[in-house]
Structures are given as structure tokens and as C-alpha cells.
C-alpha positions as CSV (number, residue, x, y, z in Angstrom):
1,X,15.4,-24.8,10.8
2,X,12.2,-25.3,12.8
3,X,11.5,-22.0,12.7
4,X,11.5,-22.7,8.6
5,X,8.7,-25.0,8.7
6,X,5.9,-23.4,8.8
7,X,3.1,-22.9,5.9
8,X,-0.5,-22.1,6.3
9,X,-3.0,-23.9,4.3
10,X,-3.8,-21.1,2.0
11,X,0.1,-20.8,1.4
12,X,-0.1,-24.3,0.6
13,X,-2.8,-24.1,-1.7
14,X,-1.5,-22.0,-3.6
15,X,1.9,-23.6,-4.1
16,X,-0.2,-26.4,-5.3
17,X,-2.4,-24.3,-7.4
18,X,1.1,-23.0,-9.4
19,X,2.4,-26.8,-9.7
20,X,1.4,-28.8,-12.5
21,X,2.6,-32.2,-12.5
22,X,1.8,-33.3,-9.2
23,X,-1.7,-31.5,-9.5
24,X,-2.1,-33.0,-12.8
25,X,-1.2,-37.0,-12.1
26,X,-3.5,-36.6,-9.0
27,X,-6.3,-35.7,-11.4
28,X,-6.4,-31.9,-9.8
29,X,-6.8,-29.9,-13.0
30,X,-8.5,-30.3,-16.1
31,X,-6.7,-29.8,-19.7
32,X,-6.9,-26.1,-19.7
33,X,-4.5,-25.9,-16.7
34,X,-7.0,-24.9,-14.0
35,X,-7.9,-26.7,-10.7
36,X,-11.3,-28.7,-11.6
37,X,-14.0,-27.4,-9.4
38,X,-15.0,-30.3,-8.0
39,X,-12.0,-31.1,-6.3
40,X,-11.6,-27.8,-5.0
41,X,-12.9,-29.1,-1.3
42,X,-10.3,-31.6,-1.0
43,X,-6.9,-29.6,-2.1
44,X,-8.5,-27.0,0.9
45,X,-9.1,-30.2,3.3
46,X,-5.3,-31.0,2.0
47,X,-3.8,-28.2,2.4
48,X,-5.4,-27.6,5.8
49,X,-4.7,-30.9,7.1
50,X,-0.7,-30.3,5.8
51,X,-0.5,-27.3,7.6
52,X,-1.3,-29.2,10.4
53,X,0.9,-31.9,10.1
54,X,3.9,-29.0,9.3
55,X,3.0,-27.9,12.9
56,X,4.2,-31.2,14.4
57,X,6.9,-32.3,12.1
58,X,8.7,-28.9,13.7
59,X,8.7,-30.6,16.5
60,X,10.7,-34.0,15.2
61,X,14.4,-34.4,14.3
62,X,14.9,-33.3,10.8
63,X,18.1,-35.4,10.4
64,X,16.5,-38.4,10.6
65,X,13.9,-40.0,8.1
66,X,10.0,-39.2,8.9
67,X,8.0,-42.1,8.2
68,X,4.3,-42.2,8.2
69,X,1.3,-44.8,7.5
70,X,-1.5,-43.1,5.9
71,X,-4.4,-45.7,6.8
72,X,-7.3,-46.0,4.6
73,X,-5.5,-44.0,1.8
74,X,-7.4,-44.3,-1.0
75,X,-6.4,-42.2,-3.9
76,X,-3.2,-40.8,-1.3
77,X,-3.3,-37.6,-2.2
78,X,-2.2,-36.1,0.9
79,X,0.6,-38.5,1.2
80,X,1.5,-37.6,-2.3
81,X,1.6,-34.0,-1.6
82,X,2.8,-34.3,1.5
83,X,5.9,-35.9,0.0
84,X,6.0,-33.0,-2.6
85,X,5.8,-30.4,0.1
86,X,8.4,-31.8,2.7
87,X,10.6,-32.7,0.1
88,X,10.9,-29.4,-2.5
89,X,10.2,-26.6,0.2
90,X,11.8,-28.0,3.3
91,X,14.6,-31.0,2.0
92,X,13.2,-33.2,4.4
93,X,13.3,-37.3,4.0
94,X,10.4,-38.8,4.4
95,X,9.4,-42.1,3.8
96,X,5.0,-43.4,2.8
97,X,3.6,-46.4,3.5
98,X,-0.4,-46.3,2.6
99,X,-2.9,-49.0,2.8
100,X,-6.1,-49.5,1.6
101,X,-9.0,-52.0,0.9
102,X,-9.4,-51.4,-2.6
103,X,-7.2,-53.0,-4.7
104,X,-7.6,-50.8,-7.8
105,X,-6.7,-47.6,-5.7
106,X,-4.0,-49.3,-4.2
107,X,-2.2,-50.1,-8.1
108,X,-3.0,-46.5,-9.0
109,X,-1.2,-45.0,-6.0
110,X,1.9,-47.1,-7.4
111,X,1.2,-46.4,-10.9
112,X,1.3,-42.4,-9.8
113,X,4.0,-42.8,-7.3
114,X,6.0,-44.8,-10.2
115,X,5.5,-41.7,-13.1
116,X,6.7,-39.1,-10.3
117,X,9.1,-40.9,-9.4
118,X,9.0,-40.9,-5.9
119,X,11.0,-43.7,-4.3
120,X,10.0,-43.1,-0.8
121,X,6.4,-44.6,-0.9
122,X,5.0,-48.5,-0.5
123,X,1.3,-49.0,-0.6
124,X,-0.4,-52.3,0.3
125,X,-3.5,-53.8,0.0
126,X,-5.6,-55.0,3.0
127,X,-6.8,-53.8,6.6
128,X,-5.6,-51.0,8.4
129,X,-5.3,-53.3,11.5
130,X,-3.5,-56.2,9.6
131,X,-0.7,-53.7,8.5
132,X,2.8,-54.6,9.6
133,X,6.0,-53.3,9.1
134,X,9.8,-52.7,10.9
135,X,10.1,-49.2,10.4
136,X,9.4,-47.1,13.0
137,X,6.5,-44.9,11.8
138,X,6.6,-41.6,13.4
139,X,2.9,-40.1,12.3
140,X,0.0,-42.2,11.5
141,X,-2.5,-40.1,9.2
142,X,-6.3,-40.6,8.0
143,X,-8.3,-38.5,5.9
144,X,-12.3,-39.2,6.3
145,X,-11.5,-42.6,6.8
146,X,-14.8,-43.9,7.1
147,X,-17.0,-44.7,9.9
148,X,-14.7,-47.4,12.2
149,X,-11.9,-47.1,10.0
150,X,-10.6,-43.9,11.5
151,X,-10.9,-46.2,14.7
152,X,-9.0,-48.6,13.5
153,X,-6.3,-45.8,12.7
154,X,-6.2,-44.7,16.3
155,X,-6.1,-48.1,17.0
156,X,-2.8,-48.9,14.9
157,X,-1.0,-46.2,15.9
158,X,-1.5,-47.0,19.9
159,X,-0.4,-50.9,19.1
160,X,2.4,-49.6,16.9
161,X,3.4,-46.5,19.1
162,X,3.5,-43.6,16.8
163,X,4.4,-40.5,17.7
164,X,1.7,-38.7,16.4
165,X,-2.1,-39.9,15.5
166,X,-3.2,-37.7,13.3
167,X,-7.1,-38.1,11.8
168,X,-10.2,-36.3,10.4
169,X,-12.7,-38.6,10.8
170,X,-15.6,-38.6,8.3
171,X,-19.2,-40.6,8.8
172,X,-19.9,-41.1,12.4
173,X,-22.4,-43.7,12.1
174,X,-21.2,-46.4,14.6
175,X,-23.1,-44.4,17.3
176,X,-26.6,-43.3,15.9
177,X,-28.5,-46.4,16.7
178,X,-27.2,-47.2,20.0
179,X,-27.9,-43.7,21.5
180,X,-31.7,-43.8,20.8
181,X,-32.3,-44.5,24.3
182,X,-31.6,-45.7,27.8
183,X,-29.2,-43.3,29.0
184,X,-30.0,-39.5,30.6
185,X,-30.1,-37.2,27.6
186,X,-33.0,-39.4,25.2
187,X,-35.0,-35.9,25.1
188,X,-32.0,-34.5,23.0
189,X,-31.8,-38.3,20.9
190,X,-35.5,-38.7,19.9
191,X,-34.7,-36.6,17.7
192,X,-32.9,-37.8,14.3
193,X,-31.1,-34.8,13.1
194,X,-29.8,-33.9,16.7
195,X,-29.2,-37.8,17.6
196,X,-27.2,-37.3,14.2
197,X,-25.0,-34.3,15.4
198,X,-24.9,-35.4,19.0
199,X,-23.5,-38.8,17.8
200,X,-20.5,-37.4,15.9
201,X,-20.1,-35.4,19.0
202,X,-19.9,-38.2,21.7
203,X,-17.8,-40.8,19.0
204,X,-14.8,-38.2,18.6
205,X,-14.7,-37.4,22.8
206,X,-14.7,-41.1,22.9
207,X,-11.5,-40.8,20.4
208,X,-10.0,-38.4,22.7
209,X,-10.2,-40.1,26.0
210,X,-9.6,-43.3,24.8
211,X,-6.2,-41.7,23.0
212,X,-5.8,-40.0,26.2
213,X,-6.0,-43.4,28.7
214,X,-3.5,-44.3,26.1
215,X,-0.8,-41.9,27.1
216,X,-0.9,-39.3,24.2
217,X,-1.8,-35.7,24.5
218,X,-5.4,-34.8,23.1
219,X,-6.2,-31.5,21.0
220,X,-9.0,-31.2,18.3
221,X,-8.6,-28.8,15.7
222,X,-10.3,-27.6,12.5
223,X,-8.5,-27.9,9.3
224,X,-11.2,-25.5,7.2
225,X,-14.1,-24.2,7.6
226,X,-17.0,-25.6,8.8
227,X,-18.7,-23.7,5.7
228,X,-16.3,-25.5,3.5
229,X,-17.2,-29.3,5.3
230,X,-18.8,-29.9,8.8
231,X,-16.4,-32.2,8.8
232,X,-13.4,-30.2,9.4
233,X,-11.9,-31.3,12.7
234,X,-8.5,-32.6,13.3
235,X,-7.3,-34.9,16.1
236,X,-4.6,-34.1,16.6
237,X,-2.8,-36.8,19.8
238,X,1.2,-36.6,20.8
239,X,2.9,-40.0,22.6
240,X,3.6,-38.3,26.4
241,X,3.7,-41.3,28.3
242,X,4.2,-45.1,27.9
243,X,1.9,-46.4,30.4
244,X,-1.8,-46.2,30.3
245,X,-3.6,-43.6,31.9
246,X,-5.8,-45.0,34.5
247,X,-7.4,-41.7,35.0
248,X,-8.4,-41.0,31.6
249,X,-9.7,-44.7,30.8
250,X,-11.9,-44.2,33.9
251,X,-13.1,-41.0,32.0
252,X,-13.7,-43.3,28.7
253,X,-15.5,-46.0,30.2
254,X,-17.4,-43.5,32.6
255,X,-18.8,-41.6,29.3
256,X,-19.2,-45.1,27.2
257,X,-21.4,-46.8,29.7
258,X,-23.4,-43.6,30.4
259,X,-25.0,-43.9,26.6
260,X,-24.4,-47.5,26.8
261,X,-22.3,-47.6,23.7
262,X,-20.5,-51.0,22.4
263,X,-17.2,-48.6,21.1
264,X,-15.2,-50.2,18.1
265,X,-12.2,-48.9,19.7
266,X,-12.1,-51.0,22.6
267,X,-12.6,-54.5,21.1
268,X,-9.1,-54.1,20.0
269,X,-7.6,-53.8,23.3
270,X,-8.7,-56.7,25.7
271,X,-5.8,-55.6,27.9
272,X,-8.0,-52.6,29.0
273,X,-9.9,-54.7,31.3
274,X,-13.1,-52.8,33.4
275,X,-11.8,-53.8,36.1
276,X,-9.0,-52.2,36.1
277,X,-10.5,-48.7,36.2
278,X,-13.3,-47.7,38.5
279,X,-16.3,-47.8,35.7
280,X,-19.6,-45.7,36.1
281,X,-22.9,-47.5,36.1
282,X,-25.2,-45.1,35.1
């Protein structure tokens, strides 16, 4: 069976491309039957993030109900063809819950999850962070999620211990103004477009250690093409451990206070006291 699932994201686009209800209450294709060009970026950011997400769920016991929070959901689409994938080519029970700000998206995710008649999704209105349930979630997801709240994904799905974080972050712009100066690498900074790259840079490493001290393993992946969208890259962070990892929370704090950066992430978690690692001064 694990062997089974497995689809690449071109394979998955183009199942979707065939299908016409799904693609039509998600507001996919126009009248004439064709996939609106517009929205031809995000079924390829779908499809590529699926893919991904098909890679882990091999991984996870089929037998039993995957749950997953999508944080920040929006419109849901990937939860609602994620639900449409797992479910018609794999028979696999799965259970939604998404969560959003807006209200309006939130009552048109249940509107669209009512007409398909999909029984296996709840979506609520209100912070990522404030979200609380007594499932289990296995997977936490987020699809550009903007600026913190991809953070406060990550976040959730340490306090909640998911098995997987999964997220592709979208602005980066927590970062730009504090990295204009005073710390070793202002040459690079001074300048705007570079401070701009270099910050999207340094936020997701901060991601990756910080998920790292946490006890999950780390790997950052692209979903598309960085023609398609430069913001194309996955992480991608599996539960190995239970405890902290000193080491890598050294690494965190070591890289944070070198660019002397006041991190989202970290305001969440007084527990991860400085002094509990050995912090850099730089």
C-alpha cells in the first residue's frame, strides 16, 4: 500500500485538470470547462505542495484516520483537494480542521465543504494560535500564510505535537527592518533589494533551527519552480524526539543574536529560556 501512494505534482495536476466539480466549486475553471488562467499558479503550488504531503502520509498508518489543521486557510483549497485526492485515489480517511481570520472565507469553506458533501472537514474562525481541539492532528499545513502567521503555524504544531509541520511561507517581512544594521554582514543589508532576499533567507533558517531545537527533523524543499513563484520552498519538519534539542537552540539563538533579530517565534515559548543554552554575543 505505501508503495501505492505516490503522485507527482504534474500527475496531480492533471487529475485535477480532468475533474469538474471540485475544480469548479473552488472557482478553478470558467464556464467553458477550462482551468481560468489566473489560477493556474496556485493548482501548480497545489499540486506541488500535495505531492509533498503524499511523500509523508506513506510514512503514517493508513488504518487509522489522518487528521490535519490547515492554519491560515483561507479559501482551503489544498485541504479541499487534498481530501479529494486521498480520498478517491488512495481510500484513505482523513479528517480537516481549517482556521482562518476572515470570517467570510471561513462560511465559504463550509458553504463548499457542505455542496461536496464532504463530512470530514470543520473550519473555525479566529487565530491560528487560539485553535484548540482533542483530536490528535497528525500534519499541520500552511500555504503562504503570511508574514508571522506561518510562524504561528510552526508554533502550533510544536505546542500541539504534530507529526509533521508542513509550510510554504509567503512574505518574509518580519526581518527587513531589523537587519539594516549592527550585525557583521551590513555591506550585504545597505542594500534594499539584497536586505530583501537575504531576509527571507535568514527568517526560514531561523524556522529550521528553531523546529530543529524543537526535536523535529528539518528539510527544505521546493514545490515548483522558482520561475513559476520565488516562493516555492517547502518546510518540510518530522517529530524525532520529545525533548528539546539543546544543541540546535544554541544554533537558533547563536544565528538570532548575530543580526540581532526580535524572532516571532520565540515569544511563544518562554520555556526556552537563554539561559538554558550557551547564547552567542556577537
Amino acid at each position: 500500500m505505501a508503495d501505492l501512494i505516490k503522485m507527482s505534482g504534474k500527475e496531480i495536476l492533471y487529475l485535477l485538470e480532468q475533474e469538474e466539480n471540485i475544480m469548479n466549486c473552488l472557482g478553478f475553471k470558467n464556464n467553458n470547462g477550462q482551468l481560468k488562467k489566473d489560477m493556474r499558479k496556485k493548482i501548480s503550488e497545489i499540486s506541488g505542495f500535495c505531492e509533498q504531503i503524499l511523500k509523508v502520509i506513506k510514512k503514517l498508518d493508513k488504518d487509522k484516520e489522518i487528521v490535519f489543521l490547515e492554519c491560515s486557510c483561507g479559501k482551503s483549497y489544498l485541504s479541499f483537494v487534498l481530501s479529494y485526492i486521498l480520498e478517491r485515489e488512495f481510500n484513505i480517511k482523513t479528517f480537516f480542521f481549517g482556521v482562518d481570520t476572515n470570517k467570510e472565507l471561513v462560511q465559504r469553506c463550509e458553504e463548499i465543504s457542505s455542496i461536496l458533501g464532504y463530512g470530514n472537514m470543520v473550519f473555525k474562525h479566529g487565530k491560528t494560535i487560539d485553535f484548540s481541539t482533542d483530536r490528535k492532528v497528525d500534519i499541520v499545513i500552511a500555504l503562504h500564510a503570511c508574514n508571522t502567521a506561518t510562524d504561528e503555524a510552526i508554533v502550533k504544531g510544536i505546542k500541539i505535537g504534530a507529526k509533521h509541520i508542513m509550510v510554504v511561507p509567503c512574505c518574509h517581512g518580519q526581518l527587513r527592518s531589523q537587519i539594516k544594521s549592527h550585525h557583521p554582514l551590513t555591506n550585504l543589508t545597505q542594500f534594499g533589494l539584497l536586505r530583501y532576499k537575504f531576509a527571507d533567507i535568514l527568517t526560514d533558517a531561523l524556522r529550521s533551527q528553531f523546529l530543529l531545537g524543537n526535536g523535529y527533523y528539518v528539510e527544505l524543499l521546493g514545490i515548483v519552480s522558482p520561475k513559476l513563484t520565488p516562493k516555492n520552498i517547502l518546510i518540510s519538519a518530522r517529530k524525532i524526539k520529545s525533548k528539546k534539542n539543546k544543541g540546535s537552540l544554541e544554533k537558533y539563538y547563536q544565528l538570532s543574536n548575530m543580526f540581532n533579530t526580535n524572532f516571532r517565534l520565540q515569544e511563544f515559548f518562554p520555556e526556552h529560556s537563554l539561559n538554558d543554552t550557551l547564547v552567542c554575543t556577537c
